[in-house]
C-alpha positions in Angstrom: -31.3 5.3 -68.4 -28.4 6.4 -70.5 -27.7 4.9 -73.7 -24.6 4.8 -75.7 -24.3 3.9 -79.8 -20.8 2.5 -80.0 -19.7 2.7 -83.6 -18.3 -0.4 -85.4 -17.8 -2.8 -88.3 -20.1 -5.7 -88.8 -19.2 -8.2 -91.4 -22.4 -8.9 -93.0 -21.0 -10.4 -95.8 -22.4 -7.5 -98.0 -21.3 -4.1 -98.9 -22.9 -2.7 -95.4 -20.5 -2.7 -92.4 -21.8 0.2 -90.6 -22.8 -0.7 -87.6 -23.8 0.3 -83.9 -23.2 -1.3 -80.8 -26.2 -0.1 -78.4 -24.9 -0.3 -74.7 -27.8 0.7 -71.7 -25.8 2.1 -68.8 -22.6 -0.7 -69.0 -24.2 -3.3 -70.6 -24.6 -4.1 -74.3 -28.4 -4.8 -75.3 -28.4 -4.5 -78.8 -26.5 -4.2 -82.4 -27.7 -2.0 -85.0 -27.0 -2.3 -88.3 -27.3 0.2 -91.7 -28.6 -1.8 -94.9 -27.4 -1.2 -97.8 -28.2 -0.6 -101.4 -28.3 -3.9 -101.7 -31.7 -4.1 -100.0 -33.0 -1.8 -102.3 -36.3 -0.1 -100.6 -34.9 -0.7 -96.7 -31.4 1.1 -98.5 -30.1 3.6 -95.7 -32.4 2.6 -93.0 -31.5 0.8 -89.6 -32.2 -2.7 -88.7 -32.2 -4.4 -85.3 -29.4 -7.3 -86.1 -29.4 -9.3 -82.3 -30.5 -8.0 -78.9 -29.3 -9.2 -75.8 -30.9 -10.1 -72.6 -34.7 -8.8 -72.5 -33.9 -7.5 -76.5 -33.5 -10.7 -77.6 -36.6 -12.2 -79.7 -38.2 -12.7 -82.8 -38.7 -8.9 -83.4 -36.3 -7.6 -85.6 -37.8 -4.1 -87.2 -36.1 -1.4 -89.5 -35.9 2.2 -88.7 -35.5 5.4 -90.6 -32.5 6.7 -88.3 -30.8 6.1 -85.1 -33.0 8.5 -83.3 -36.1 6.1 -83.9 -34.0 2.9 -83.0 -32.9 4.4 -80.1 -36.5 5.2 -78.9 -38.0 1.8 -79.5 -34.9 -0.1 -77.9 -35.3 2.3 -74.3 -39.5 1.9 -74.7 -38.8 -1.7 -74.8 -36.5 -1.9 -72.0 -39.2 0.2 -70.2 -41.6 -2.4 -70.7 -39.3 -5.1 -69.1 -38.6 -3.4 -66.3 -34.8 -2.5 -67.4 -34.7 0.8 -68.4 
């Protein structure tokens, strides 16, 4: 499955906007977004904001960089069936 990281603006009502839209084939699963200094240790990494369909849940991890995101979103979509 091909996966696409769509860059955008996220108004978290913080300093961090960076953001990723995570689409799997033509369909958006997932929204990424960087944290800030604001969150002082978790500063720079990734969290898993919302996911969509299958994605969506109580899980809602960190990640050191979009590599590792990307990973754990496709081995979840994997694991339903989707990917």
């Amino acid at each position: 499955m091909s996966m696409t990281l769509q860059p955008v603006r996220v108004a978290t009502g913080g300093e961090g906007e960076e953001g990723r839209l995570v689409f799997a084939g033509e369909k958006l699963v997932a929204l990424l977004v960087k944290l800030s200094h604001q969150q002082e240790e978790l500063a720079g990494r990734w969290f898993f904001e919302a996911g969509f369909g299958r994605l969506d849940g109580p899980l809602h991890p960190t990640f050191e960089n979009l590599a590792d995101a990307e990973a754990w979103i496709l081995q979840r979509l994997a694991a339903t069936g989707e990917a």
